[in-house]
C-alpha positions in Angstrom: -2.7 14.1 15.6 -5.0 11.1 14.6 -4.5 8.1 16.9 -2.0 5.6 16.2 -0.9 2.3 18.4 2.6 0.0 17.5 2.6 -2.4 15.3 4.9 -4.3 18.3 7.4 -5.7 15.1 4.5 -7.1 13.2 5.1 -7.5 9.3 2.8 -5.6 7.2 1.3 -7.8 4.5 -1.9 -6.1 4.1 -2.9 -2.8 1.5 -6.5 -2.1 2.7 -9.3 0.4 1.2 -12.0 1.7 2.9 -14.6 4.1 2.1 -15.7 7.4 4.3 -19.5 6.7 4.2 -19.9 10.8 4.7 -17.3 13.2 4.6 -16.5 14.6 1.0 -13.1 16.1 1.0 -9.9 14.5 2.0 -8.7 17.8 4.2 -12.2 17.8 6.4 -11.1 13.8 6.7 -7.8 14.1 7.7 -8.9 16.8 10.6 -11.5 14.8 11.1 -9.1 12.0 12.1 -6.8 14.3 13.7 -9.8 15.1 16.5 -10.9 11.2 16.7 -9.9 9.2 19.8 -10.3 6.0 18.2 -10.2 5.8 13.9 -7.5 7.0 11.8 -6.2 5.9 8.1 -2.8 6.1 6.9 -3.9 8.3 3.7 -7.1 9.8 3.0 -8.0 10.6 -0.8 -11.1 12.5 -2.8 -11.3 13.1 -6.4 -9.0 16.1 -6.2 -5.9 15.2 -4.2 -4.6 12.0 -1.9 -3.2 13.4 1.7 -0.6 10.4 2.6 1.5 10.0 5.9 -1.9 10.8 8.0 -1.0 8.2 10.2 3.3 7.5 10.3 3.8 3.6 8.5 5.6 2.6 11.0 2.4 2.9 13.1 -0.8 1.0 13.0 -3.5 3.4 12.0 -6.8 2.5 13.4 -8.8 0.9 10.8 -9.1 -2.9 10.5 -9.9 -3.9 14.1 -7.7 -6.4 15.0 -5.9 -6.1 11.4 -4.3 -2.5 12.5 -0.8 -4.1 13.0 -0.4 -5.8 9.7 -2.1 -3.4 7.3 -1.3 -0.1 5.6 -5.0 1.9 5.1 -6.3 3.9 2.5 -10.0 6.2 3.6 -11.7 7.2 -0.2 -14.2 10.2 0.4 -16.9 7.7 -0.9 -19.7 5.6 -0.1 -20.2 1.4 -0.1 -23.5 2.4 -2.0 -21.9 3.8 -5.1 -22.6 1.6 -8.3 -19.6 0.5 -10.5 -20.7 3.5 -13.2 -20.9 5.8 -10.2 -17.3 5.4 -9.7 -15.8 4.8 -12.7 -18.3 8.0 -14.1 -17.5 10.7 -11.7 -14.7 9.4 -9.6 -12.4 8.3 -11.3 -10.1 11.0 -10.1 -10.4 9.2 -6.8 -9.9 5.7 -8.2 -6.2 7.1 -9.8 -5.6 8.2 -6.4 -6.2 4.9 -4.7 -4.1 2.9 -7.6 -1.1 5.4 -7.1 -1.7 4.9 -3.4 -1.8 0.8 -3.7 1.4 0.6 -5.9 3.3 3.0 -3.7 2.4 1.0 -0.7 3.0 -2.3 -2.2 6.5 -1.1 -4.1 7.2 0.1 0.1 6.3 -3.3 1.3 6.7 -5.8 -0.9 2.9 -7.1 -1.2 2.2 -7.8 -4.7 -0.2 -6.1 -7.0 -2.9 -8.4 -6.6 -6.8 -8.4 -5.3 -7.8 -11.0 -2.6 -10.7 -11.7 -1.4 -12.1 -13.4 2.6 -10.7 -17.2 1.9 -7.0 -15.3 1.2 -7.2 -12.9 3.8 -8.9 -16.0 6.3 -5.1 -17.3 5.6 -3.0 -14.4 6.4 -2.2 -14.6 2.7 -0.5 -10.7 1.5 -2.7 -8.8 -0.8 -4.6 -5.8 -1.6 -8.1 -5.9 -0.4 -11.6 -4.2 0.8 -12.6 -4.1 4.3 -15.3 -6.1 3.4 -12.6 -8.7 2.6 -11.6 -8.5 5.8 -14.5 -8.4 7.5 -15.9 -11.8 6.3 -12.7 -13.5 6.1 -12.2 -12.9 9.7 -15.5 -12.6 10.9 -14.8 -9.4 12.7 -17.2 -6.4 12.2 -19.8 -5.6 10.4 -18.0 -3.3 7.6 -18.8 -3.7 3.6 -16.4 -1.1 2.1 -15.7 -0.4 -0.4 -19.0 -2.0 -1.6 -19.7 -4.6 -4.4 -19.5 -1.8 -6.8 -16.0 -1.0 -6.7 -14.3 -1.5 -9.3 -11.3 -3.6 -8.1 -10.6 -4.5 -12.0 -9.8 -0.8 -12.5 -7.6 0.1 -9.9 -5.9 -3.1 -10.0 -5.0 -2.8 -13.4 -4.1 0.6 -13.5 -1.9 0.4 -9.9 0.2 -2.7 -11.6 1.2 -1.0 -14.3 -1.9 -1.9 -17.0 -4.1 0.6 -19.3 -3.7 4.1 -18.7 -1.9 3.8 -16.0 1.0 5.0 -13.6 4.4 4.2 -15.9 7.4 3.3 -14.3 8.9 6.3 -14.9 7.0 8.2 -12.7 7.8 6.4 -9.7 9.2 8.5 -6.9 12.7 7.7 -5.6 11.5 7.8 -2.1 8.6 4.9 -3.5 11.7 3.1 -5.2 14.2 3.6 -2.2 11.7 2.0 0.8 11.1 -0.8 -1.6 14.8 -1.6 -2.1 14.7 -1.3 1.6 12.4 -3.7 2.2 14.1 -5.6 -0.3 17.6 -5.5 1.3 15.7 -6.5 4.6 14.5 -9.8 2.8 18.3 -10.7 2.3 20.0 -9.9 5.5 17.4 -11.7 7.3 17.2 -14.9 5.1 13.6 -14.6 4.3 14.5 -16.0 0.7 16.7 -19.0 0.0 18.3 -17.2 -2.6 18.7 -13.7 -4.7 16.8 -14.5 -7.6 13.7 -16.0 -5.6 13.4 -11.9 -4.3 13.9 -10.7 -7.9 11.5 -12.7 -9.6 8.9 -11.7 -6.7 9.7 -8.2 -7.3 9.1 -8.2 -11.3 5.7 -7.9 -10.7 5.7 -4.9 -9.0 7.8 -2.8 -10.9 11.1 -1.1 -11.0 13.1 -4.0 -12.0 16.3 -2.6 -13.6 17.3 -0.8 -10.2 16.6 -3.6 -8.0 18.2 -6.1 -10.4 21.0 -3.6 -10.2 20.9 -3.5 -6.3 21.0 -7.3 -6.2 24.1 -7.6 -8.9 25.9 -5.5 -6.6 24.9 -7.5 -3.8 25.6 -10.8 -5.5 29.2 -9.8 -6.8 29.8 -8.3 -3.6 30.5 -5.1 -4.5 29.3 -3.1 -1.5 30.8 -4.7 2.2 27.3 -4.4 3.8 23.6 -3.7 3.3 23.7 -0.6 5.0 26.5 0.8 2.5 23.9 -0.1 -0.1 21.0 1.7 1.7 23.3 4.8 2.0 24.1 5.1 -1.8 20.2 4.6 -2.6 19.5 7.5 0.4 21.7 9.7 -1.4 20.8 9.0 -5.0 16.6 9.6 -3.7 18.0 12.9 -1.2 19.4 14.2 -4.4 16.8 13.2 -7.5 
């Protein structure tokens, strides 16, 4: 099993990407992990197939040095070298992956669709990012991952919903049910001052009608508790 430390309560706020500088195929990188006594990565993608739950989310995955604990981590079966044609050329296939990976995570966590570079990440501020972002916003490690010719535009664009990409349709219960989750953990311990100032941060990052819906039944109090409302939603995603 690849190695994995507790994140000790700490808040995720972090969706990081890396690149593999070497190994080719997401199966031979996942085993690869699974032998390592000190890397790992959450999911591991290639052009062909994204291998998720390498690393348990409730766990740190060992990635991004002193950023473990607050960061869910994507390894791509690329290089930082690639050029931005490179990518978008002949792995695009790779790039869908990461995007379905980013909005998955995000919709889990409640991080919003968005890019940020070192100054953000230098601020603890809760974004998607390279660990090149983190690495000079930090000023830990030498890593430059992804590489300048990644191209962020893409797989921003195409994990929030823009272009060709991912409809809402297709999102998986479980994707919808941990971000309801998340959302219902928000309200029971007052991290917003009020309903709508979690709704309007969740429009951005999709499924909108169910979580309004969720709220609305919050708000009217028609469910006695949060975890009657996590039940129904386990139930609706154990049977969709």
């Amino acid at each position: 099993m690849a190695p994995s430390s507790s994140r000790n309560g700490a808040r995720v706020i972090w969706v990081a990407v890396h690149t593999a500088e070497g190994i080719r195929k997401a199966s031979d990188l996942k085993a690869y992990f699974d032998r390592s006594t000190n890397s790992s990565a959450h999911a591991c993608a290639d052009d062909n197939v994204l291998l998720d739950h390498c690393v348990p989310y409730d766990r740190a995955a060992w990635t991004l040095r002193r950023g473990n604990p607050i960061s869910d981590n994507l390894e791509l079966c690329g290089f930082a070298k690639w050029t931005r044609d490179e990518w978008l050329t002949h792995h695009k296939g790779m790039l869908n992956h990461a995007a379905a990976w980013i909005r998955s995570r995000c919709v889990a966590r409640g991080i919003p669709i968005r890019k940020i570079g070192p100054a953000e990440v230098a601020k603890n501020q809760s974004g998607v990012f390279g660990h090149v972002d983190y690495t000079n916003g930090k000023r830990d490690g030498t890593h430059w991952d992804p590489g300048p010719g990644f191209p962020w535009d893409y797989v921003i664009n195409r994990a929030a919903g823009g272009g060709d990409a991912v409809q809402e349709d297709t999102m998986s219960a479980a994707d919808a049910y941990n971000g309801f989750a998340q959302l219902l953990k928000d309200v029971d311990g007052g991290r917003a001052e009020d309903l709508k100032t979690i709704l309007d941060r969740r429009i951005r990052i999709g499924a909108y009608n169910a979580v309004a819906d969720v709220l609305k039944d919050l708000d009217a109090g028609r469910a006695n508790d949060l975890k009657a409302i996590l039940d129904r939603l386990a139930s609706e995603r154990d049977s969709a």
